[in-house]
Steps between C-alpha positions, in 0.01 A plus 500: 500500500568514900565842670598542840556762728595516904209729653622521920415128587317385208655358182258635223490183252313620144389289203572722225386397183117675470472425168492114536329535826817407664502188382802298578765379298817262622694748531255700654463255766853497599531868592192481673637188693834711577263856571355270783737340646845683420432785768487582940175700481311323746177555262473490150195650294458295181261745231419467143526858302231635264123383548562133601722301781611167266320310176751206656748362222558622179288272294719524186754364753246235603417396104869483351586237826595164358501132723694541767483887518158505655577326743791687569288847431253355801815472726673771461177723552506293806812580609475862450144490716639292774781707488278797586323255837801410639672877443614686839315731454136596549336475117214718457326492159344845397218379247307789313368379206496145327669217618482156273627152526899510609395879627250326760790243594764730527246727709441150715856498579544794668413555877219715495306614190318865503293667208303784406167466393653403118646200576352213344595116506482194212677230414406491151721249356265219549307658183728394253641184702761601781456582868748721686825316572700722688433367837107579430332147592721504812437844616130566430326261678775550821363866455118503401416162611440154239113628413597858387822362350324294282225707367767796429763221313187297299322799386766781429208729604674911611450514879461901577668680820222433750454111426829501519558613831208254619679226398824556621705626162532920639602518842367835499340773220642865522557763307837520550682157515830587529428683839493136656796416402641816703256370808659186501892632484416692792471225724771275655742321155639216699087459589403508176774276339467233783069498484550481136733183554231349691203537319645400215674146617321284239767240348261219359398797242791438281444141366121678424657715271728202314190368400329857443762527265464150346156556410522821365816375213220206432228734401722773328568236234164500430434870474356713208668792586289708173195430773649660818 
């Protein structure tokens, strides 16, 4: 489910699983947790393969949780995205195609976020009676302001590449995404790790996601999953 290869400076991170989208399972979040973090590239290029970047969790995952496992589901996607702010290194996601509910939060997580002019945004999950839990109600509104935040979490609408950028989810658009990653590596890696430290100091964002996760286990018992 998570390929990675060493390309000079760059850890090449992939999603692997096309034919759900890359939707992610548990296990699928722990290798991408250790792909992140369990390397010295100073930059790490996180990439979904086939036509889209995530669809988020698996949502056969999502439907067989039971009590306490949502909750537990919402933290440990979490986890694995906070895992991804607070790596050393540099996290560049590469977005060309599709990205949907925990896609857009794991995309959030990393340090700077560059598509082509395929990517595409939702957090769709309100449509059947869930929001993104992964970090997602923290995150957005830190990164597209509360107005935007709210309009993209209440209505599930797709937000293409060029809104995107306007608001503040693409850092850049380019045809080739990965070639930032390489622009990046090639500056200073005690630079990058020590900016990265300080943009990112933000500990009151923690107990936010306790009770992201809180609400999310309350709703999920309440969830016709034959809808979604």
């Amino acid at each position: 489910m998570i390929r990675t290869q060493r390309d000079g400076d760059v850890r090449v991170v992939t999603l692997d699983r096309p034919e759900r989208r890359n939707a992610l399972t548990i296990d699928g979040l722990d290798a991408l947790e250790a792909a992140v973090t369990e390397t010295d590239a100073p930059v790490v290029y996180l990439r979904g393969a086939g036509d889209a970047f995530c669809a988020g969790a698996d949502l056969d995952v999502v439907a067989d949780l039971e009590g306490d496992e949502a909750r537990e589901f919402a933290v440990h996607g979490q986890v694995v995205a906070r895992a991804i702010e607070e790596s050393s290194s540099a996290v560049v996601a590469g977005i060309d195609g599709p990205a949907r509910g925990g896609g857009v939060e794991l995309a959030l997580a990393c340090d700077v976020r560059v598509g082509t002019d395929r990517a595409t945004f939702a957090e769709p999950a309100v449509e059947f009676g869930l929001f993104g839990a992964w970090g997602g109600t923290v995150r957005l509104p830190r990164v597209v302001g509360e107005g935007e935040a709210m309009d993209l979490a209440l209505s599930g609408r797709v937000v293409d590449a060029e809104a995107a950028l306007r608001m503040g989810l693409l850092s850049r658009i380019t045809a080739d995404p990965r070639a930032v990653a390489t622009e990046l590596a090639a500056n200073d890696h005690g630079a990058l790790a020590a900016i990265k430290r300080r943009l990112r100091d933000d500990d009151a964002a923690t107990e936010q996601e306790r009770r992201e996760a809180a609400a999310f286990a309350d709703l999920h018992s309440t969830v016709d999953f034959d809808r979604a």
